[in-house]
C-alpha positions as CSV (number, residue, x, y, z in Angstrom):
1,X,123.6,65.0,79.1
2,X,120.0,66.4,78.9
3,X,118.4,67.6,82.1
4,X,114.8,66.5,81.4
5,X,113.5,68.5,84.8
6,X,114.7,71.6,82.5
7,X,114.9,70.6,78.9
8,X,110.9,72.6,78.0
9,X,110.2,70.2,75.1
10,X,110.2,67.3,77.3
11,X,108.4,69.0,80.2
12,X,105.7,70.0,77.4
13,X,105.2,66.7,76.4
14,X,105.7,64.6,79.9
15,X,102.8,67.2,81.1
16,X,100.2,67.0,77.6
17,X,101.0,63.3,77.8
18,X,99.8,62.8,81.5
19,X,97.0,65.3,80.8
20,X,96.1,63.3,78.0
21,X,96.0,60.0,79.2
22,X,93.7,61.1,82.7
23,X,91.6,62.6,80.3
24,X,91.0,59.7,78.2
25,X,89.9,57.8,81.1
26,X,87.8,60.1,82.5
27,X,85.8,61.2,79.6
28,X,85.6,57.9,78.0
29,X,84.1,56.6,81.5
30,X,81.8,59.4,81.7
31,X,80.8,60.8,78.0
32,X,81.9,57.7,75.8
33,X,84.5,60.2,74.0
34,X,88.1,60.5,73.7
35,X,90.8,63.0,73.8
36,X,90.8,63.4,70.4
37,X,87.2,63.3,70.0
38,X,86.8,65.9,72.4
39,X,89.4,68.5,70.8
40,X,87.7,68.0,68.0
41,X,84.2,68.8,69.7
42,X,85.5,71.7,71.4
43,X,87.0,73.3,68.6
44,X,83.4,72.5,66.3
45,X,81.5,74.2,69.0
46,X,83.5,77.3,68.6
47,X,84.0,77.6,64.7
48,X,81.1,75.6,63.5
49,X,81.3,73.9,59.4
50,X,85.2,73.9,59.2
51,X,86.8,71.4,57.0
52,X,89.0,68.5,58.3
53,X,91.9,70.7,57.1
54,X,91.7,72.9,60.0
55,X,91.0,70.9,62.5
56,X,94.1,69.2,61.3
57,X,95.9,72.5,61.1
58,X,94.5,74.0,65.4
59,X,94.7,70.6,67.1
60,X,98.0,69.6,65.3
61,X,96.9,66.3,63.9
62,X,97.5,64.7,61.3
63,X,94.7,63.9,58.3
64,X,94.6,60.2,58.5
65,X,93.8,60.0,62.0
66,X,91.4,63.4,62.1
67,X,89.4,61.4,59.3
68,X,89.3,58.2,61.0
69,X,88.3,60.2,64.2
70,X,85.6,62.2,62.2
71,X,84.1,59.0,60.9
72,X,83.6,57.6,64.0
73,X,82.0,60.2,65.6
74,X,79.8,60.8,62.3
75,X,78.2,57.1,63.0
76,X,77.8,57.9,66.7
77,X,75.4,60.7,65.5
78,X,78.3,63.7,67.3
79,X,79.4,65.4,63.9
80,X,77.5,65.7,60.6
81,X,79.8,65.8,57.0
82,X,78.6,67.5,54.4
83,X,80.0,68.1,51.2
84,X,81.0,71.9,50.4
85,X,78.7,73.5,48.6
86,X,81.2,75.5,46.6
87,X,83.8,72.7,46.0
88,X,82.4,69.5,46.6
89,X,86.2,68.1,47.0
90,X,86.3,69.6,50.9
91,X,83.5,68.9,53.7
92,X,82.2,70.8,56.2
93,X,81.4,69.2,59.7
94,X,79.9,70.7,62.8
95,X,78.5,69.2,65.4
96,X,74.7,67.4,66.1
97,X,72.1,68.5,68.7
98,X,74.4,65.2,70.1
99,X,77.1,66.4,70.1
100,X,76.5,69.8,71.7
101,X,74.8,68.0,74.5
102,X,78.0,66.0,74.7
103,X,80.3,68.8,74.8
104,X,77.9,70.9,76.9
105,X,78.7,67.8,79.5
106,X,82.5,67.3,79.1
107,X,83.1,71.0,79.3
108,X,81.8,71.5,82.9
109,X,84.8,68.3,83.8
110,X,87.2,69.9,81.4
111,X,87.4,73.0,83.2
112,X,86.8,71.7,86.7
113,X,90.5,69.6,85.5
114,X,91.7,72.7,84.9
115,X,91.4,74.3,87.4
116,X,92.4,71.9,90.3
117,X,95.6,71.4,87.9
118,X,96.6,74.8,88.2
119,X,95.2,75.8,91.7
120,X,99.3,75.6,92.5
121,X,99.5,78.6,91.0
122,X,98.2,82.6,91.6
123,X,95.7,84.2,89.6
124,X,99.2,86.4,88.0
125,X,100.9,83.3,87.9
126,X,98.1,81.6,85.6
127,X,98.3,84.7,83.2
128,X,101.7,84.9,82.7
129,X,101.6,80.7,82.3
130,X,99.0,81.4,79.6
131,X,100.8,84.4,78.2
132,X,104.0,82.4,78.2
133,X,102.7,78.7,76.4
134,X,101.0,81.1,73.7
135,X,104.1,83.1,73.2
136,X,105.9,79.7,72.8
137,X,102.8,78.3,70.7
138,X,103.6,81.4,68.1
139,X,106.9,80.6,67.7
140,X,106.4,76.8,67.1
141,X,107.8,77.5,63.1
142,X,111.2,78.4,64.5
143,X,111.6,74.4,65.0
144,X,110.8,73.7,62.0
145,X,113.4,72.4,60.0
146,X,115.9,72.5,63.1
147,X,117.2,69.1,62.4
148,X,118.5,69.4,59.3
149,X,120.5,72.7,60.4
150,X,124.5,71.6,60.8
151,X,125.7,72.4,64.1
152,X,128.7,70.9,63.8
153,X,130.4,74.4,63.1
């Protein structure tokens, strides 16, 4: 029988879940944006005129929602798509004087929920936690495929 208190996938997602869903609330209270809409702002304000691709490919999402997402915010006035000068088939988005002042006010309460959910833990401890989850982040591939593997042997 699984032990959920120890089996890490479930911990990982019982925890980003929670995360997730106190987020929402918070930021869609306070900003007017969503979980998903505020990956997505985070990630634009540190590599600015990426394509959907890889914000699909960092936050883990798939296309269909990451477009519908990118839409939305487009006709909020956050993001601005442009077609790729070199290959008009991809668009670049970054992020409006809107939605820099947008992230510039989520960020302050995204951090200030990070810290109070880790102020259980030591400065060392918080390093090796980080250390750890990115270690574990690297070796995401190793799933990949695991279900089709025969383990019956």
């Amino acid at each position: 029988m699984l032990d959920l208190d120890r089996y890490v996938p479930a911990l990982i997602t019982f925890i980003a879940n929670k995360l997730s869903r106190s987020a929402t609330v918070v930021y869609q209270k306070r900003f007017g944006v969503n979980v998903t809409e505020w990956r997505i702002l985070s990630l634009l304000a540190i590599e600015p005129e990426i394509s959907a691709a890889r914000i699909c490919h960092v936050i883990g999402f798939d296309k269909g929602p990451v477009s519908r997402t990118l839409a939305g915010m487009e006709e909020r006035g956050l993001v601005s798509i442009r077609a790729d000068r070199e290959d008009g088939r991809t668009h670049s988005i970054s992020l409006t004087p809107k939605g820099y002042a947008t992230h510039d006010q989520v960020i302050a309460v995204a951090l200030e929920r990070e810290r109070r959910l880790l102020s259980c833990l030591s400065k060392p401890e918080r390093e090796t936690l980080i250390a750890l989850l990115l270690r574990v982040h690297g070796n995401l591939d190793a799933v990949k495929g695991a279900g089709e593997v025969d383990t019956r042997s």
